[in-house]
DRENGUZA-341658 format. One record per atom (N, C-alpha, C): x, z, y negated. Coordinates in steps of 0.05 Angstrom, whole numbers, plus 5000, padded with zeros to 4 digits. Each point is the difference from the previous one (the first is absolute). Example, Ala and Ser with C-alpha at 12.3 -4.5 7.8 and 13.67 -1.06 7.14 Angstrom:
2
526451565114498250004976501850004976499349864979501650014976498550144978
***
This chain:
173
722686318294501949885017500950215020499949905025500950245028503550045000500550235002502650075008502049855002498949825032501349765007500949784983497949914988500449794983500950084980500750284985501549974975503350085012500350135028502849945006500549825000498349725018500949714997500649924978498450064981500949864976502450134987500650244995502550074985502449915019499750005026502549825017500949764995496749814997500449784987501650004972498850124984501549964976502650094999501050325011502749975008501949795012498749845017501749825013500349784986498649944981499849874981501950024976500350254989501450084982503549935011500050075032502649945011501349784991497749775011501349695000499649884978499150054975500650014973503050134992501050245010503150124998501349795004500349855016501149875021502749804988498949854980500449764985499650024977502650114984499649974972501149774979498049974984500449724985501750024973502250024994500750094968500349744996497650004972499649764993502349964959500649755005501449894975498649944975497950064986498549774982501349904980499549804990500949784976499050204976496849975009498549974979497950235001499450204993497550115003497249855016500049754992498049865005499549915030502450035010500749925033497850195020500650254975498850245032496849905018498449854975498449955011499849905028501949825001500149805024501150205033499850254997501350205019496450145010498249825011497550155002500050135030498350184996499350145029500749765026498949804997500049825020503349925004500849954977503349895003501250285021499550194982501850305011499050045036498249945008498249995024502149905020499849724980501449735019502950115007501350064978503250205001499350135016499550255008499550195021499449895027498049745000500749925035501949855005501949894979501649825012502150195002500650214997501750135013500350095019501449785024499050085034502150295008502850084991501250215010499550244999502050145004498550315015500750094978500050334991501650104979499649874972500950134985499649884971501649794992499649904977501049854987499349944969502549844989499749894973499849794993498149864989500449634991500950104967501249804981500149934986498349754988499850024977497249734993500850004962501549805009499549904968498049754995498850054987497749794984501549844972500949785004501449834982498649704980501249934988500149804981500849785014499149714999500549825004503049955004501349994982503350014979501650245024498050185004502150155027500249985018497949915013499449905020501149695009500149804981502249804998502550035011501550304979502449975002501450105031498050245009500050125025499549845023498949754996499249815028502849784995500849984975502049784995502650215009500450205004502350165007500550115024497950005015500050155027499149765016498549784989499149775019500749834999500949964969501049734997497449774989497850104997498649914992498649994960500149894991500650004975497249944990497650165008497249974987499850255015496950204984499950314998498349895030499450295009498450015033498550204998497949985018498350245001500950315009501350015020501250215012502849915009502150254996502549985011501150265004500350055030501550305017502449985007500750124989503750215005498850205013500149945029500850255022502650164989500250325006501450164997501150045029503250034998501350045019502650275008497950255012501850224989502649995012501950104981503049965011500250195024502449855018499850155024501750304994498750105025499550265000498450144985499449904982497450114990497350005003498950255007497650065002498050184985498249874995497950134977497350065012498750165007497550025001497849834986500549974974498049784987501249785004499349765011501249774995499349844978502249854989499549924974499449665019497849894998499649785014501749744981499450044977501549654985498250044977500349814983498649904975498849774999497749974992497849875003499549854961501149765009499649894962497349824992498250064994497149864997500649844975499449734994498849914975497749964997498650114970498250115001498549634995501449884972498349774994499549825023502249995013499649815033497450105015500550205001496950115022497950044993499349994975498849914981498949775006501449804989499349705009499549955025501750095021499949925027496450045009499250274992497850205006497649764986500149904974498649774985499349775009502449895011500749815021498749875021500550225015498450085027497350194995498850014980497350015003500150315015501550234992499950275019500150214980498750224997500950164983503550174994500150054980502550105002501650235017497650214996500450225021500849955025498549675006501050065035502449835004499549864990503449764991502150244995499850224983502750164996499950265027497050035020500750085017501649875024500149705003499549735018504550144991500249884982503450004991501850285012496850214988502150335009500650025034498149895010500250075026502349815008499449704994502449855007503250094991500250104985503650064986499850265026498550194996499850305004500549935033498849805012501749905029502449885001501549794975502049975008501950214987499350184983501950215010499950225022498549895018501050105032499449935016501949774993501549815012498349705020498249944983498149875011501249694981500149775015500149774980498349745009500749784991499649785005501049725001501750075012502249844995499749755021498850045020499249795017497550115011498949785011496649955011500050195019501250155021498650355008499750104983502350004987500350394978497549984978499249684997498750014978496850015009499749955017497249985023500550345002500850175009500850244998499150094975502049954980498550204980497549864988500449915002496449774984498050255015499650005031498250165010499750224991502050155002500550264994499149974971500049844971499950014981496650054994498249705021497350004997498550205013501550205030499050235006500150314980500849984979500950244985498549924984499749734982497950004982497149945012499750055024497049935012499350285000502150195007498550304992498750144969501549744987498950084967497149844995499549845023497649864984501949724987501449915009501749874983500349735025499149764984500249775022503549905003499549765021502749915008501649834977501550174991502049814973500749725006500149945020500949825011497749815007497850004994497949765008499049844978499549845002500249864966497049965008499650084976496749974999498949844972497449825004500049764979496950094998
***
């Protein structure tokens, strides 16, 4: 290998190593058994959906049906468990942190599970398809009406088209 090309490459991989710093995931598990579902591809998908500058923190708990229930019936008002649910973090004023703590990110695992079964998709990309979606609306992305949601929909199928990962959103028979 010439000169050139092994500086390219250790730059590459430096710059690489950067935007891995970037976004750190401290993850919650239930169960030992959960970690599986955290593969290269999921952690991938985490790392581009983090559009800001500077670092940051997600939180990620991986939950139980039963917690996930009680957490959508308390913050939503909805009284059946959900696949994903984000608590954006809101630092008190005047305060400033270099890491930003972005919010917490609550997965149920049996839901996405099924959902992934469902829809005929493997799991890996279904729990990448969810990380990227929460991991946008904690900053500050929603859908609350037909722009914002045409908005992030795009943004959702452009981030997983860099994984190799089709449009979540197309129903395919």
């Amino acid at each position: 290998m010439s000169a050139l090309k092994q500086q390219q490459a250790l730059r590459l991989k430096q710059r690489r190593r950067r935007q891995a710093q970037r976004l750190s995931v401290v993850i919650d598990w239930q169960t030992a058994s959960l970690k599986g579902l955290m593969t290269p591809l999921v952690m991938k998908a985490v790392r581009l959906a983090w559009l800001g500058a500077g670092k940051a923190t997600v939180n990620l708990a991986l939950v139980d049906l039963l917690t996930s229930q009680t957490l959508n019936n308390e913050w939503r008002g909805k009284d059946k468990p959900t696949n994903i649910l984000s608590f954006p973090f809101e630092l008190p004023e005047g305060w400033q942190d270099r890491q930003q703590l972005l919010g917490d990110l609550v997965i149920c695992v049996p839901v996405v599970q099924q959902e992934a079964e469902q829809q005929g998709k493997g799991l890996a990309e279904h729990m990448a398809h969810l990380l990227v979606h929460g991991l946008l609306h904690l900053q500050g992305y929603d859908h609350e009406n037909e722009q914002d949601a045409e908005q992030m929909e795009a943004l959702e199928i452009a981030l997983l088209a860099q994984l190799g990962i089709h449009d979540p959103y197309t129903i395919t028979e």
